[in-house]
C-alpha positions in Angstrom: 9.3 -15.6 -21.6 5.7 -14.5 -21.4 4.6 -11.7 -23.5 2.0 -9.6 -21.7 -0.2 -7.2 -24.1 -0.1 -4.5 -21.8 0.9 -1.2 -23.6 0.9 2.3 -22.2 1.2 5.2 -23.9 2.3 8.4 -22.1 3.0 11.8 -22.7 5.7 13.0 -20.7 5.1 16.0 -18.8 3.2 17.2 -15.5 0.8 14.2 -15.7 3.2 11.1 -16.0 4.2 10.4 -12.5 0.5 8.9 -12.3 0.6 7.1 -15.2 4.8 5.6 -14.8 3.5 4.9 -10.8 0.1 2.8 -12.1 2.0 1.5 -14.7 4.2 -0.3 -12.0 1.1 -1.4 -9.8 -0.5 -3.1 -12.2 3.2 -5.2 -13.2 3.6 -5.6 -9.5 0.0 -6.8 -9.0 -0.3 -9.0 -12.2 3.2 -11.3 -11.2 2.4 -10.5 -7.3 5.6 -8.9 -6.4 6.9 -8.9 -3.5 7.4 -5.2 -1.7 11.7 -5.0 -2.1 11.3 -5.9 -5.9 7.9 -3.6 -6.3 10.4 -0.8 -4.9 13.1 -1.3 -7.0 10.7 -1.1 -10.1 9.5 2.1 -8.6 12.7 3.9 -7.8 14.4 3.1 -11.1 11.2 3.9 -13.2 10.8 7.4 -10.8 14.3 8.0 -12.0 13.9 7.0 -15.8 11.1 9.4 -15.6 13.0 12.2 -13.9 15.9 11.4 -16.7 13.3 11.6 -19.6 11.3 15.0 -18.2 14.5 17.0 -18.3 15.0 15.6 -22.0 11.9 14.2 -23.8 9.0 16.6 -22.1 6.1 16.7 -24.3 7.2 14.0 -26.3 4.8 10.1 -26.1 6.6 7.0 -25.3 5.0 3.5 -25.3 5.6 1.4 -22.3 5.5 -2.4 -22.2 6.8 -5.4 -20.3 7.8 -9.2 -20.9 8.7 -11.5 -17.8 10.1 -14.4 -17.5 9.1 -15.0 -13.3 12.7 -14.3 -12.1 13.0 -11.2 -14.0 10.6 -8.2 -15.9 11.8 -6.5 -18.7 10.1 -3.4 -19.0 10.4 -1.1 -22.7 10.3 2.1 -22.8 9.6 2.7 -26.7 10.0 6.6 -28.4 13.1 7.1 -25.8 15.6 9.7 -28.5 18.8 8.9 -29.0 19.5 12.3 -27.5 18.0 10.9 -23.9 19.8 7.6 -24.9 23.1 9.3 -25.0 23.0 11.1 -22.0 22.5 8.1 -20.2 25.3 6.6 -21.9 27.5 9.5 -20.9 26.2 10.1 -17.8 27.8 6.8 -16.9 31.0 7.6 -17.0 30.9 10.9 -15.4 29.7 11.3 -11.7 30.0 14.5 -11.8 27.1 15.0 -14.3 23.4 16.4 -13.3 22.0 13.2 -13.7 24.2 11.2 -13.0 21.9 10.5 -9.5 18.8 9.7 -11.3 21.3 7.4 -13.5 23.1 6.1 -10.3 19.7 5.0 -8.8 18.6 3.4 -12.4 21.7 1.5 -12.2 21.1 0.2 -9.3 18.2 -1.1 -9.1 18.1 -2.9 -12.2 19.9 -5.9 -13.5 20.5 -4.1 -16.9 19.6 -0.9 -18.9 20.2 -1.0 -23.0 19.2 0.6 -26.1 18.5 0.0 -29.0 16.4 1.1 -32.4 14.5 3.8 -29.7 13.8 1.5 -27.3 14.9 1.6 -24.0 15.2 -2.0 -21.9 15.1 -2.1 -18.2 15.1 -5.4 -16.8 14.6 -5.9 -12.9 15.2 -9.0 -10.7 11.9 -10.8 -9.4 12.8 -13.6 -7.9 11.4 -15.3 -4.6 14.0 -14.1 -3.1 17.0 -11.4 -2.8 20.3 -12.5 -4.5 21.7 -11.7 -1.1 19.9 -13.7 0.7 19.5 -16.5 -1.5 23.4 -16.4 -1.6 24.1 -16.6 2.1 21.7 -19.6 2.0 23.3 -21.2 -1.0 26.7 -21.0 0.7 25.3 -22.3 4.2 24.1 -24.9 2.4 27.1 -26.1 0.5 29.1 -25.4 3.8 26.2 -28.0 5.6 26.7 -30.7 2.4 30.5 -30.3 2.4 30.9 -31.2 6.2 32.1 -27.6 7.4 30.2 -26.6 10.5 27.7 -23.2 9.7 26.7 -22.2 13.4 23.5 -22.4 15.4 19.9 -23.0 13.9 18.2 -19.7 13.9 14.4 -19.3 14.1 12.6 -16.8 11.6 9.3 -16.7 11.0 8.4 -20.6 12.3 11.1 -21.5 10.3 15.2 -22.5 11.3 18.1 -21.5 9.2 21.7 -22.4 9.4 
């Protein structure tokens, strides 16, 4: 996993959409992400910050991020265990006020934790989306196996099964 030495500090409040949205450009630009992956990072970070605005204004966190090319763990550091515990129980109850901001965060990230103050979001990178890499995987196994996958299909000067 490569460690990058980019750390932000932000203080959450009025100003830290700017900071949360750069924050994300520069990851995105750094391990050239493609645009469905820079989106996810975008939409679960825009809701990790809507989560820690309602429950952490005015307080700093440190963010910083590790990546391994199929995935980017991102740290949120300074996240209370008051924030941390909403999340947790926000979870298990639709029917909380956040629990959209924590549906979306879910969603778009391979896994959420915490632990000692520090919040872990890591997010899929890959080449490709698990969807479609799975489609192609089984097409391809179906191809190797003898079964017969349908018509070649052009994309992008390219054919599929």
């Amino acid at each position: 996993m490569k460690n990058i030495n980019l750390k932000h500090e932000v203080l959450i409040g009025n100003e830290s959409q700017h900071y949360f949205e750069c924050f994300v450009e520069e990851i995105s630009n750094k391990l050239y992400i493609n645009e469905i992956y820079f989106g996810n990072l975008s939409t679960g970070m825009d809701a990790l910050l809507s989560l820690l605005t309602k429950y952490q204004q005015d307080n700093t966190v440190y963010m910083s991020y590790n990546t391994d090319y199929l995935t980017v763990s991102i740290f949120i550091d300074g996240v209370s265990r008051e924030t941390a515990k909403v999340i947790d129980i926000a979870a298990d109850e639709m029917d909380n006020p956040q629990a959209n901001s924590l549906f979306t965060l879910l969603n778009v990230t391979e896994s959420v934790s915490f632990e000692n103050g520090r919040l872990t979001l890591v997010f899929d990178i890959g080449a490709m989306s698990k969807r479609v890499y799975e489609d192609r995987r089984k097409r391809l196994f179906d191809y190797f196996n003898g079964e017969k996958t349908g018509k070649l299909k052009k994309s992008n000067d390219h054919f599929y099964l």
